[in-house]
N, C-alpha and C positions, 0 to 999 in steps of 0.2 A: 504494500500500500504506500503512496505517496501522499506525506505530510505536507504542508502549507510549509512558507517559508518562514523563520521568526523570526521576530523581529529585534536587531539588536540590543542586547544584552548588556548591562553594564553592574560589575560588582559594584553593592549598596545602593543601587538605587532603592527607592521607598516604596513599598508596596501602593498599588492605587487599587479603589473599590469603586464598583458601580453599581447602579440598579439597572437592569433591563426590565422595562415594565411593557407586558406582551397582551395584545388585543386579538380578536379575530381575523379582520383585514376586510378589506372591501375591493373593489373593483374601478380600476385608475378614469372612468367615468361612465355615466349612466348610458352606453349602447351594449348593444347586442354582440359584436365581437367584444367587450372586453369585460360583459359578463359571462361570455362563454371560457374564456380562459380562464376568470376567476371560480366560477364554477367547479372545469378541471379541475381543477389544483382541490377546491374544497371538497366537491362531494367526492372525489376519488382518493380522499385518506382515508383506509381502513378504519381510525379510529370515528368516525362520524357515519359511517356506512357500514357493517358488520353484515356483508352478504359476502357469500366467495366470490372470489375479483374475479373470474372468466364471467360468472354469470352478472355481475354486477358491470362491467365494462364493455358488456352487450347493451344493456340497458342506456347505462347513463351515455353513452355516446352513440348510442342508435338510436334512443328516442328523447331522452333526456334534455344533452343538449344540443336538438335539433327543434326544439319547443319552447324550452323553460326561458333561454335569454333575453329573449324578445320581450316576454311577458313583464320577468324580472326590471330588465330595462328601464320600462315605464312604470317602474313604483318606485325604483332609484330614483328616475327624471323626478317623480312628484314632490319627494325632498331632500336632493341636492340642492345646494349651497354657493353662494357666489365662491367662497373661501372651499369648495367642493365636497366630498362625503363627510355630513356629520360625523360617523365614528371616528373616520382619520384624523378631523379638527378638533372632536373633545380629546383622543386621545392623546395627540399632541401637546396639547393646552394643561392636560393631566399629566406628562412627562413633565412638561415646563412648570406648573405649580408644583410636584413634587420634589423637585429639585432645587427650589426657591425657598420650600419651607425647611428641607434638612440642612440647605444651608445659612438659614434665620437661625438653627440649631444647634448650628459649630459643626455640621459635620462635611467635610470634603468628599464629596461622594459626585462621580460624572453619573447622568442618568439620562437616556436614552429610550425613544419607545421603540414598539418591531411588531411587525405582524406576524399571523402562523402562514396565512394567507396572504399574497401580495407584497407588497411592497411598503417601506424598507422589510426587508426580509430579517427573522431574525439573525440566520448566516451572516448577514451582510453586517449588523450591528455588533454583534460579537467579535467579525473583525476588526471591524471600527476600535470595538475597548482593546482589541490586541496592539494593535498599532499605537494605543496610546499608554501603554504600557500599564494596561487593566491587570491585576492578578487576582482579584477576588470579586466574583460578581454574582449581586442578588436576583434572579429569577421572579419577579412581580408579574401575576395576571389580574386582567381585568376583571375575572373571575372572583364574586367570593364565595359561592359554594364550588367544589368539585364536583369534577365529572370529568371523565373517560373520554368523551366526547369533543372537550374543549378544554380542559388546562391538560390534561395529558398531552395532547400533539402538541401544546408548546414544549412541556420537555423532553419530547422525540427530538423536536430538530435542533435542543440544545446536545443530544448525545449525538446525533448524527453528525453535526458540527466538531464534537470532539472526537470522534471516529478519525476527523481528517488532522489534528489538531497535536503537534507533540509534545510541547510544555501546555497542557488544560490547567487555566485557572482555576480556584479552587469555587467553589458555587455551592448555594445557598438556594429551595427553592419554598418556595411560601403556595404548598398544598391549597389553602383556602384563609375564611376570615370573616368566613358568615355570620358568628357569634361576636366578633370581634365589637368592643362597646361603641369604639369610637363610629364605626360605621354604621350602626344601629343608631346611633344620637343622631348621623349627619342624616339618616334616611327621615330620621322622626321629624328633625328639625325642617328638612324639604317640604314636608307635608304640612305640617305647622303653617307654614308662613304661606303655603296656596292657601289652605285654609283658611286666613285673617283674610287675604285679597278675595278670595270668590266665593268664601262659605261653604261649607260643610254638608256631604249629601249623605240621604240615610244610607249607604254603602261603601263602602272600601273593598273593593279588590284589587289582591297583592296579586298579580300575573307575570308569571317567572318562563322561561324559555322551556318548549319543554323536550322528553328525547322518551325512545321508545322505552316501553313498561316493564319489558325483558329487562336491560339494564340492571331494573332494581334488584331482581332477580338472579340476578349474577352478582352483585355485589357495589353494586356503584352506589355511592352516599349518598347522591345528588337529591334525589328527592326529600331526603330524610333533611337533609342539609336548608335544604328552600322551606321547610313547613319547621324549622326551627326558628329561623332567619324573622318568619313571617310570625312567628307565637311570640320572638322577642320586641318585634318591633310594635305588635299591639298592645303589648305590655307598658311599651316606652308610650304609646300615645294615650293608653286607659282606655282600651277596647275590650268590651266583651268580646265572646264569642259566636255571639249571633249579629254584632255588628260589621266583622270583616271575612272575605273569605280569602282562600290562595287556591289559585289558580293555573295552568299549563296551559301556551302558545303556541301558536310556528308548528301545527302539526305536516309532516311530512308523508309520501306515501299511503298503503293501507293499515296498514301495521299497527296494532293499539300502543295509544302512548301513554304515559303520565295524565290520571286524571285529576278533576275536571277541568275540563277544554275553557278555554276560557271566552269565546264568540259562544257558544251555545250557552253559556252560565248568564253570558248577560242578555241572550234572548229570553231565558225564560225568565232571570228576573224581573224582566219589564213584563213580561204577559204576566207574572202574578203579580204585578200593582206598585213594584218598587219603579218609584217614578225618578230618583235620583241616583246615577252613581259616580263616586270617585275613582279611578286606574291609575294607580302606578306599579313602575316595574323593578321592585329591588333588585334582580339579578342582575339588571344591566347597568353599570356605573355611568355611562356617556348613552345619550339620546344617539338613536340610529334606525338602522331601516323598519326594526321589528317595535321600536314605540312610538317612534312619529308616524310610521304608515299603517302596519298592523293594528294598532292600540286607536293612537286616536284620529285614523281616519275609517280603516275597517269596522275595527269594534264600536265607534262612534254611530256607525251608518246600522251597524246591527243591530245595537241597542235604540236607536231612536225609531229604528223602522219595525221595531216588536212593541211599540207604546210608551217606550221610555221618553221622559220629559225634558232631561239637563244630563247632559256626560259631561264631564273635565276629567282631563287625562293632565296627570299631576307629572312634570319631565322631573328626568335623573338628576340626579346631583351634577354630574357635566364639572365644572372647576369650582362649584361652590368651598369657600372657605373652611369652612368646619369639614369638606370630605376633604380636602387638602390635608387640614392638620392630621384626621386618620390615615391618609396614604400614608405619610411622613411617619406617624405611631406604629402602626404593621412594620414598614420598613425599618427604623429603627431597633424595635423588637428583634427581629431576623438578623439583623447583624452585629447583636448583641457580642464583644469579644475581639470584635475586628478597630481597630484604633484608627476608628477615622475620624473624630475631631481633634483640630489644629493642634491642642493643645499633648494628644498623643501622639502624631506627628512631629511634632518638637523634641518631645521628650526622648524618642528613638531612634534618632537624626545619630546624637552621638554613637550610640553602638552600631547603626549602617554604616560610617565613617571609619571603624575601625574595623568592621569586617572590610571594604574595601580595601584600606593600607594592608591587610593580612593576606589578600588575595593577589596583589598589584606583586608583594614580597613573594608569593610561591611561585608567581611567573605570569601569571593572568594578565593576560594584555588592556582588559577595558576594566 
């Protein structure tokens, strides 16, 4: 096998740490060739597709995507962005606030986003922290519950990446953070404050992404994960149990998935007489295709056209403040040990200095 090249070496230098904070990805803009290739790439990881790939690779590229991108296309069009795909611009924007708060915080940390899908790639970032002489890097998904489906293929393509890789920094990866408080205040706090501006409907549904019901069954948390997520966060706002539900989206295929569906929940809520609901989506941290189009244009049109009265669809946290200071807390947390404020940086300055001079003395040229 052939390694990457490394990148110059020099005895003592200081170690550096980053975050790589990893999203789903989108599609470089709303037509039809360039959702067919982002497509490729996504529905043809095993992890998101669990059919055997001969017969699976019949499908998705014989009928799949010979259909879907078109369609796709024009729900992208409906909410692309002058600044282009919401997820790429919150995620950005959530690389950039995270990075602003750890270093309000003392801490010297490079951080970076990457998609699993599309572009920047995570490959391509990873080399990026090599060439910058990264040695310890945290692993951040968008994700705070797991699942198989979506933070695992992020760290496929960081092992694939070190497959090719012969000094692999050392790495750190943050499974989940669905319980995590700070994130659970920043969701309550979003809802709070729609609440003061539009008022309060008799409903709250919590509508999470959803993935086939086998999954659970095999052992994926994800569901267990989402309906904790969703007990905590009623908890934080003083909800009974008959005032909110949680919910499963984005059904794909036949195949049963994670119930209840979340467009049929809000048709028959309106036919039996709830005239008002609230939707937001704790799984997803940045607005994107599945809550600006799915949520509050589909599910909008569902629910009003089954007799419902008033929908608001309550958006993500996106770079609000208080989710910032939780990205920055998770991250922190995770790289509990690694000495990346200034002030240990300083401190360890001297002893890299003398391991250089000890090195330079045995012959070591840099």
């Amino acid at each position: 096998m052939a390694f990457q090249k490394e990148p110059l070496y020099q005895h003592g230098q200081a170690a550096k740490t980053a975050v790589l904070y990893c999203n789903l990805g989108t599609p470089k803009e709303p037509t039809a060739p360039a959702l067919r290739q982002y497509l490729a790439q996504f529905l043809g990881d095993s992890r998101v597709v669990e059919i055997p790939k001969p017969i699976w690779w019949l499908i998705l590229h014989g009928i799949i995507l010979r259909i879907r991108p078109a369609k796709s296309a024009a729900k992208y069009a409906s909410i692309w962005t002058s600044e282009g795909s919401p997820l790429r611009v919150w995620t950005e924007k959530q690389a950039l606030g995270l990075g602003e708060k750890l270093s309000a915080k003392g801490h010297e940390v490079l951080v970076k986003y990457a998609m699993t899908y599309g572009q920047p790639s995570i490959e391509s970032q990873l080399n990026a922290f090599k060439d910058e002489g990264v040695t310890r890097i945290l692993i951040l998904t968008a994700y705070p519950q797991y699942s198989a489906t979506t933070t695992a293929p992020v760290f496929d393509a960081v092992y694939r990446w070190s497959l090719k890789t012969r000094n692999i920094p050392e790495f750190r990866f943050v499974n989940h953070y669905h319980g995590h408080d700070g994130y659970i205040q920043a969701l309550a706090a979003g809802i709070q404050k729609n609440w003061a501006s539009h008022g309060r409907a008799e409903q709250l549904v919590m509508s999470f992404h959803g993935v086939p019901e086998r999954t659970l069954h095999l052992g994926d948390p994800y569901h267990c994960e989402c309906y904790k997520t969703g007990r905590l966060l009623a908890e934080k706002l003083g909800l009974s149990k008959d005032q909110y539900k949680v919910t499963f989206q984005s059904r794909f295929g036949k195949a049963k998935w994670l119930e209840p569906y979340t467009e049929p929940t809000l048709i028959a809520m309106a036919q039996a007489g709830t005239q008002s609901v609230d939707v937001v989506c704790p799984g997803f941290t940045g607005d994107c295709l599945e809550t600006l189009e799915e949520i509050s244009m589909e599910g909008r049109e569902a629910f009003m056209h089954a007799g419902g009265k008033a929908f608001n669809y309550i958006p993500c946290m996106n770079d609000e403040p208080l989710w910032m200071d939780a990205l920055a807390a998770i991250s922190a947390q995770h790289m509990q040990g690694w000495p990346t404020t200034s002030l240990a940086i300083q401190e360890n300055a001297p002893a890299l200095e003398n391991s250089r001079v000890s090195a330079l003395s045995l012959g070591a040229k840099n």
